[in-house]
C-alpha positions in Angstrom: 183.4 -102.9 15.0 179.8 -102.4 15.4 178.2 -103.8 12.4 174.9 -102.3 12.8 173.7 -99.6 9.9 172.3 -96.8 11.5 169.2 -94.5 10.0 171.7 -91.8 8.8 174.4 -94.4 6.9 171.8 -96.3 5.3 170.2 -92.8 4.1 173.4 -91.6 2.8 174.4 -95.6 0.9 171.0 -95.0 -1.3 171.1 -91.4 -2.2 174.7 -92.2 -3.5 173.2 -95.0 -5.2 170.6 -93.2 -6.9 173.1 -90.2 -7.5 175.7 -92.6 -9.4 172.8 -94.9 -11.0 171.3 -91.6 -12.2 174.4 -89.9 -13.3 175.3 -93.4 -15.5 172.0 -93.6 -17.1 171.4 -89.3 -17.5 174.9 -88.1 -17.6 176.7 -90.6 -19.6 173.8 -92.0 -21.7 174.9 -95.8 -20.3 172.3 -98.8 -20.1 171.5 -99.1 -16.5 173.7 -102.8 -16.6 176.8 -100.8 -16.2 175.6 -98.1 -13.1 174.6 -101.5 -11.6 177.5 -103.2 -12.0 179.4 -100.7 -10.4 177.5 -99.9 -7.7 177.1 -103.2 -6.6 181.3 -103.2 -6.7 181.8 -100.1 -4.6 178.8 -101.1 -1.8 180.8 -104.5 -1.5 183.7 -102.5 -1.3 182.5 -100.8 1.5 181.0 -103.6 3.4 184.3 -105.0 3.3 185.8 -101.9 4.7 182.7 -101.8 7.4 184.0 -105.3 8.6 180.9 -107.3 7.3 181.3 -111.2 6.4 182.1 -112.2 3.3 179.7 -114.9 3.5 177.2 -112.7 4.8 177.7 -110.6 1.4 177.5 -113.7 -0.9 174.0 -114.7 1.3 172.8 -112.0 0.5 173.4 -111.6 -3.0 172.3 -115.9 -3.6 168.9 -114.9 -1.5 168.2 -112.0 -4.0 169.0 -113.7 -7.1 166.9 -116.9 -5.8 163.8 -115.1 -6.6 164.3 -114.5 -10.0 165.1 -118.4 -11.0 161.7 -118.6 -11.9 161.1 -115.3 -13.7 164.0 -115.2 -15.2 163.1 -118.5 -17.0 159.4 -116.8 -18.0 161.7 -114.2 -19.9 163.3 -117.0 -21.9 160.1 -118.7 -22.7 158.5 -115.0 -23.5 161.1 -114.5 -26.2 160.5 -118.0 -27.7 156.9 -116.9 -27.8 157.8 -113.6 -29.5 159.8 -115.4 -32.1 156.9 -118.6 -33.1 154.2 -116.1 -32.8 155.7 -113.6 -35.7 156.4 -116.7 -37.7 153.2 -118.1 -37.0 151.5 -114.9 -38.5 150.1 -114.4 -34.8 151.6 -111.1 -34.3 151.3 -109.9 -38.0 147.3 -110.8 -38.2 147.0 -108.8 -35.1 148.4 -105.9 -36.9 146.2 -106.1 -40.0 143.2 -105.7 -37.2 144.3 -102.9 -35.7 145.2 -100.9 -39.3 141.3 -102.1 -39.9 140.8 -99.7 -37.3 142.4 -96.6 -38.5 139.5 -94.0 -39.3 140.5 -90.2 -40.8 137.0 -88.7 -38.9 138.4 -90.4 -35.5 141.6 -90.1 -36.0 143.0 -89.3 -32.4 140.8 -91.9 -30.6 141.6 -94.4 -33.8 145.4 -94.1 -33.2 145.1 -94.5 -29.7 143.2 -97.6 -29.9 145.8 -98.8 -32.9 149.0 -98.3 -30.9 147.0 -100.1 -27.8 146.5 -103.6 -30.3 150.3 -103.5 -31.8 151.5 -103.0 -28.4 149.3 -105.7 -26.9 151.0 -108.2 -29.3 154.2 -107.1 -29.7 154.9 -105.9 -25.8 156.9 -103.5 -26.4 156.1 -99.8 -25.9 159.3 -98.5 -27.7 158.7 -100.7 -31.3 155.0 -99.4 -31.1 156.1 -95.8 -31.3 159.3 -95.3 -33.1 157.6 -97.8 -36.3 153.4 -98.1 -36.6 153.3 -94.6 -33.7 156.0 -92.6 -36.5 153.6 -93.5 -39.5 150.2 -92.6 -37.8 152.0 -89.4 -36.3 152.7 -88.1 -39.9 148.9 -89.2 -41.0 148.1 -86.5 -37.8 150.2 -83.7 -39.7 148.5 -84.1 -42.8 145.0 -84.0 -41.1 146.7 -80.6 -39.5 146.0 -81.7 -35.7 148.0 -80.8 -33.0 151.5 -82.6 -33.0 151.3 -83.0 -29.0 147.7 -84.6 -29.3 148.2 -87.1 -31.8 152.1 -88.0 -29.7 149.8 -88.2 -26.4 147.2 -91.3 -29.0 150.3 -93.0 -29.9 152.4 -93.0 -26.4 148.6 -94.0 -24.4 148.1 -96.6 -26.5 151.7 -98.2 -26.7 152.0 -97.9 -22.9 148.6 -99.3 -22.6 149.4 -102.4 -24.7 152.9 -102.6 -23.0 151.5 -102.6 -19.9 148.8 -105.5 -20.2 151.1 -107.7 -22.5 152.3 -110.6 -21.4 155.2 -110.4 -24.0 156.4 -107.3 -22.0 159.6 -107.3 -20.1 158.5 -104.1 -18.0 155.1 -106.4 -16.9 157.6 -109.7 -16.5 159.7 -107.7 -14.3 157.0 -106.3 -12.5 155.4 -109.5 -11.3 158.8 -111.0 -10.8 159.8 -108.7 -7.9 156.7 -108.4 -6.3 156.8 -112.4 -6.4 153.2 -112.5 -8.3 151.9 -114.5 -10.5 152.3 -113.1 -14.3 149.0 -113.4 -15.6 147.6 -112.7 -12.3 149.2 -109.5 -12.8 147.6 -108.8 -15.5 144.3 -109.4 -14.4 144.7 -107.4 -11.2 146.2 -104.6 -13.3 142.7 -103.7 -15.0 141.2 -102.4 -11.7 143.5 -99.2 -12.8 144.0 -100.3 -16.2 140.5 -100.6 -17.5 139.2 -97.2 -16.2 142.8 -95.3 -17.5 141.4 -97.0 -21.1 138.4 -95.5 -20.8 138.8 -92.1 -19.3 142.0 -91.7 -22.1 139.4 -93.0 -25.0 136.7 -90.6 -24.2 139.3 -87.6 -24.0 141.3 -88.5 -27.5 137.5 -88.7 -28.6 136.4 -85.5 -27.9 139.7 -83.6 -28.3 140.4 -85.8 -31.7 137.8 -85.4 -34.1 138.4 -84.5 -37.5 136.3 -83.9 -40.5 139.3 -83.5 -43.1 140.6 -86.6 -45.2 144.0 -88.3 -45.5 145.5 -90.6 -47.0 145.8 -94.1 -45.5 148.4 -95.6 -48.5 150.9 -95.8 -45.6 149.4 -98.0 -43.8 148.0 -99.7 -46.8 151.1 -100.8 -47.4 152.4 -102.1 -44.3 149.4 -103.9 -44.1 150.1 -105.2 -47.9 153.5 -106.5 -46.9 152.0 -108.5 -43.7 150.0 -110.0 -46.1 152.5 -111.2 -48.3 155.1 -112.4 -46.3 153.0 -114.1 -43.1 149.7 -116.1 -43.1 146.9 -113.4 -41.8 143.8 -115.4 -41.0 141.6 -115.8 -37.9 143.5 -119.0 -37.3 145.7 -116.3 -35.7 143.6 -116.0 -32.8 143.6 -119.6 -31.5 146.7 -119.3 -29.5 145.3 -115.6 -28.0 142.2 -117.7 -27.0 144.1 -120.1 -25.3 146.2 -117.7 -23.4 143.6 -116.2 -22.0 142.1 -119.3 -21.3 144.6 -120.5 -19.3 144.8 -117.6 -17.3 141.2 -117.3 -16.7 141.4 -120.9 -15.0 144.8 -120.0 -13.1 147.2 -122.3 -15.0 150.5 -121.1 -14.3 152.5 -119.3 -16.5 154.9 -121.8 -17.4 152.9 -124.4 -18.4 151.0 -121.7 -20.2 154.0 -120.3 -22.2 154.9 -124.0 -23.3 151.5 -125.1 -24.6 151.0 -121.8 -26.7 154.7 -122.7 -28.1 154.2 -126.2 -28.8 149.9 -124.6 -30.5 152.4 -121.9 -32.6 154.7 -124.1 -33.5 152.3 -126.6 -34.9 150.7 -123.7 -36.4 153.8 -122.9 -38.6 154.0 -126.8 -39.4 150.6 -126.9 -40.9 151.5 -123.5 -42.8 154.8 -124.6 -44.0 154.9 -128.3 -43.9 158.7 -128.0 -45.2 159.9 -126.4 -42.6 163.0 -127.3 -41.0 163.8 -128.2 -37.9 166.9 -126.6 -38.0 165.2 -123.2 -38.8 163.0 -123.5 -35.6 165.9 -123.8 -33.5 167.6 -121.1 -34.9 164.0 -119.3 -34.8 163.8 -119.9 -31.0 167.4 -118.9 -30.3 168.0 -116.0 -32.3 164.3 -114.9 -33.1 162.5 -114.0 -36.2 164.0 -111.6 -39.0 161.9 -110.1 -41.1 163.3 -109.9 -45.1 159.9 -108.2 -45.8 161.3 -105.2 -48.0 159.3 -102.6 -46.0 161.3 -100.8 -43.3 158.4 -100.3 -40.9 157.2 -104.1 -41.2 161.1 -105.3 -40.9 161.7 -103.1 -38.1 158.5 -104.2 -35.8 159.0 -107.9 -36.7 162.5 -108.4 -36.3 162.5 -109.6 -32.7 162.0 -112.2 -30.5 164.4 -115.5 -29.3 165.6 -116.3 -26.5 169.4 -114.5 -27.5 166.9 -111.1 -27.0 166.0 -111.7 -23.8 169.7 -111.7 -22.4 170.1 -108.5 -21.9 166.6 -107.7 -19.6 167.6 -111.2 -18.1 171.2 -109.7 -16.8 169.7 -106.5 -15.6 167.5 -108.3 -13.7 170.0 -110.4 -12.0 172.2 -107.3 -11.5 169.8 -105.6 -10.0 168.1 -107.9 -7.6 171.8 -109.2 -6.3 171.7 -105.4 -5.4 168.6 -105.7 -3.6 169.3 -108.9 -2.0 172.8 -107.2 -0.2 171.0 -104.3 0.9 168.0 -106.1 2.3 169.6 -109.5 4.0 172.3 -106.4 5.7 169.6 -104.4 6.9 170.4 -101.0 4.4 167.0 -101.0 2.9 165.6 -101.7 6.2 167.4 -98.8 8.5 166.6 -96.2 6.3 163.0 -97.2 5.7 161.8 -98.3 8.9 160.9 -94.9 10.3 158.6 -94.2 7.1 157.1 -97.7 7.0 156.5 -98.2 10.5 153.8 -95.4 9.7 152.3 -97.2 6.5 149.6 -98.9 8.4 147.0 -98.3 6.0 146.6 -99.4 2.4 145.9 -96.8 1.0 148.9 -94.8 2.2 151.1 -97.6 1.4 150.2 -97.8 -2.5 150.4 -94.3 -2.3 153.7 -94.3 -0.6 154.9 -96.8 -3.5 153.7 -94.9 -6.5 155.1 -91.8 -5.2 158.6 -93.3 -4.6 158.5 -95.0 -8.5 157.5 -91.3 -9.8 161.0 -89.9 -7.6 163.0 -93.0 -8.6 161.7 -91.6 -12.3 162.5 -88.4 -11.2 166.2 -89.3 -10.3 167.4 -91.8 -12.2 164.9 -91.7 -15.1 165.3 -95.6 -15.4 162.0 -97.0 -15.7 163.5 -100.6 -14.6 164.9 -99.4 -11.5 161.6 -97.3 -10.6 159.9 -100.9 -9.8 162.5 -102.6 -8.5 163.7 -100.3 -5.8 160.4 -99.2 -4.3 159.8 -103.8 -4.7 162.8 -104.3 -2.4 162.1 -100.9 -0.1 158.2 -101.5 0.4 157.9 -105.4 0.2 157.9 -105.8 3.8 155.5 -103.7 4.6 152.8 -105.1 2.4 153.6 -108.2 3.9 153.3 -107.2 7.3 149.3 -105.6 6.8 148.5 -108.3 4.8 148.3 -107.7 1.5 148.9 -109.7 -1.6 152.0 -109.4 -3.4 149.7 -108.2 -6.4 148.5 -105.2 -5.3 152.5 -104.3 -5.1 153.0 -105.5 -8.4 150.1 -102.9 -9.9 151.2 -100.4 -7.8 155.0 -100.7 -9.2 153.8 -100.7 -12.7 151.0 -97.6 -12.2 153.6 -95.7 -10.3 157.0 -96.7 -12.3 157.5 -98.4 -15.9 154.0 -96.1 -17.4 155.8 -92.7 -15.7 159.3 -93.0 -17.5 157.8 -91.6 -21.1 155.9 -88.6 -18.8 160.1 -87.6 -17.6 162.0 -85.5 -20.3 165.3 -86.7 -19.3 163.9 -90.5 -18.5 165.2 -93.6 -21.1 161.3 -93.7 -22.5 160.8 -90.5 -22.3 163.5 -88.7 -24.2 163.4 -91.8 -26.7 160.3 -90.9 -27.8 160.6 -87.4 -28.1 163.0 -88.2 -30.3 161.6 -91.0 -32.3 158.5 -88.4 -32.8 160.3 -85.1 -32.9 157.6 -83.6 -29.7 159.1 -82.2 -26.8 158.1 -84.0 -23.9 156.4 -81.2 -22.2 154.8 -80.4 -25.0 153.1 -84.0 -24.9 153.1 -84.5 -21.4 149.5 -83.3 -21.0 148.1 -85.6 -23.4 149.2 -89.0 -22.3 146.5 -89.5 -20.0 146.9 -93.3 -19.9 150.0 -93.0 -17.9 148.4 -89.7 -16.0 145.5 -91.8 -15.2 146.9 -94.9 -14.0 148.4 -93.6 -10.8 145.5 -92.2 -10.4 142.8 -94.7 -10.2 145.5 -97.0 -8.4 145.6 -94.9 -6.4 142.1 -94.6 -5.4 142.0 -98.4 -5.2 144.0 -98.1 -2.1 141.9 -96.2 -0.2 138.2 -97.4 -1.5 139.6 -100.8 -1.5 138.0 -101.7 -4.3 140.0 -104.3 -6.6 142.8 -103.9 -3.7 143.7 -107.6 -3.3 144.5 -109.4 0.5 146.7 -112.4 1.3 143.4 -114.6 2.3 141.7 -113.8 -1.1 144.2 -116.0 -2.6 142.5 -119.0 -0.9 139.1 -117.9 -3.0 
């Protein structure tokens, strides 16, 4: 039986894929474990039927998996971070800085730069909008300014600080399948990032001025309850300072992770010199729950551990065993080869790759599977002109994780619509961040400038 997948075959494997991963995640409202899970079932299935190894199945499946080993233990030390950081009053003091922001006059451009600094230190795009984004969106409706606007603030600036956290799974995940170093991400990522920032600022500026008055006793008391329950001082900022330290002199994000822990966890010693050690274990496995009495405070602070990490950890595995079998048998390959045999050119390549993450949106409207399918599709051919496995790790992000809130019927997307009660059309036009950031990407490509080469790495 001839064993070799021909242009056609291959074509037809993904688009059923994509059909059945889209119709589990749309149609049926499932997390994307589950389409995974069975997709992975019915293309072994047929690689059985097709007269393929078994072995050859199970290498493939160990070589994909094999790259996450590492990642997958950054996720575990990311949630143990979460969890000491909230307890440290890390998290919390970086809150009461951003409320300190808040200003009725500037009210769209205030909001947007708000949601940016609770996203930074939480990581999380989704508990940004639906707690601190829900708050500020109602301060918008008593100002009387346009619903859609102030969504566009909130969703910029909790994509923004999702984006450039390294507490975010969506940036983890990102780095992880492009084989990059996290923070090294990060820093490659403000090339787009930076200017996106900017150009989003100035528009929320101009658009989002108001010379009416409200009421700030919402936020008042959020900020009343951080104060009472965690220790807010400037202490707070010594572990930030490292981090950034660290990855300003390269130190790998292992090591990294662990010294900030062991800093927060000293941190919460000196605070609470009668705290148990038992309490710390149970604070790293399970995470921090906040008893706070305030709904918003208890719902943004009840996270972290290494137990909350589980579920991104298994998708991940899922997902790159799926890419593994379809790369080591040649599936990703055949179908791709006539279109990448053409990408020759950078900028056509990042192009390439942030127009396959917007489709994958498109399609599936999963923003985890918008980077890692174009990762395992387009890795190759980075590789073979040269270019660092970073400038495929901003290109995933710019083109996948920040597009997912722009799709109506995409996990971000319609969550937020809900959480904020705005149509997603209606907002659409507003969240520049995650219009911009393709965009500058992808002018990196074909300027060159930030666009990062294999050799550079030797700088």
């Amino acid at each position: 039986m001839n064993k070799q997948i021909s242009f056609k075959e291959a074509v037809t494997i993904l688009i059923l894929m994509l059909v059945m991963l889209g119709w589990g995640v749309i149609g049926f409202g499932l997390s994307p474990q589950i389409p995974v899970f069975t997709v992975i079932a019915l293309l072994i299935f047929w690689l059985q039927i097709r007269g393929f190894e078994w072995e050859e199945v199970m290498k493939g499946i160990s070589q994909g998996i094999s790259t996450a080993i590492v990642p997958i233990f950054i996720f575990l030390l990311i949630g143990t971070l979460i969890a000491v950081w909230i307890q440290a009053g890390i998290i919390p003091s970086l809150m009461v800085l951003g409320f300190h922001m808040i200003s009725s006059h500037f009210f769209v451009p205030s909001v947007f730069l708000v949601c940016s600094l609770v996203g930074l230190a939480i990581g999380s795009g989704f508990t940004t909008v639906s707690t601190v984004g829900i708050a500020l969106f109602g301060m918008g409706s008593t100002l009387g300014i346009n619903p859609a606007l102030t969504a566009g603030a909130i969703i910029s600036g909790a994509v923004f600080g999702d984006k450039m956290s390294p507490l975010s799974d969506s940036t983890n995940l990102a780095s992880a399948v492009a084989e990059a170093d996290l923070f090294d991400h990060i820093k490659n990522m403000m090339w787009s990032t930076i200017p996106a920032f900017i150009g989003s600022l100035l528009f929320f500026f101009f658009l989002g001025q108001s010379n009416k008055a409200t009421s700030l006793a919402g936020i008042a008391a959020v900020e009343s309850s951080l104060r009472q329950n965690f220790s807010v001082s400037f202490w707070a900022a010594l572990p930030i300072i490292l981090m950034f330290a660290c990855a300003w002199k390269k130190v790998p994000a292992i090591q990294t992770l662990f010294v900030n822990i062991f800093l927060s966890v000293a941190m919460i010693f000196v605070q609470k010199p009668g705290f148990k050690m038992q309490k710390l274990a149970t604070l790293i496995e399970s995470g921090y729950v906040s008893n706070s009495g305030n709904k918003t405070v208890d719902a943004l602070l009840t996270r972290g551990g290494i137990s909350s990490m589980m579920g991104t950890v298994s998708l991940i595995i899922m997902t790159l065993a799926l890419g593994g079998i379809l790369m080591h048998l040649g599936i990703i390959d055949s179908a791709m080869k006539p279109l990448v045999e053409r990408l020759k050119k950078p900028g056509w390549l990042i192009l390439t790759t942030i127009m396959a993450g917007i489709g994958i949106n498109l399609f599936v409207g999963e923003q985890y599977l918008s980077v890692i399918l174009p990762a395992n599709a387009f890795k190759p051919a980075y590789k073979r002109i040269g270019l660092d496995p970073l400038a495929l790790s901003r290109a995933l992000e710019d083109g996948g994780s920040v597009i997912n809130y722009l799709i109506p019927w995409g996990v971000a997307g319609s969550f937020v619509a809900s959480a904020l009660g705005v149509p997603v059309l209606d907002f659409l036009p507003f969240t520049m961040f995650s219009l911009l950031s393709p965009v500058f990407s992808i002018l990196s490509g074909f300027t060159g400038i930030g666009l990062k080469w294999k050799q550079e790495k030797a700088d």
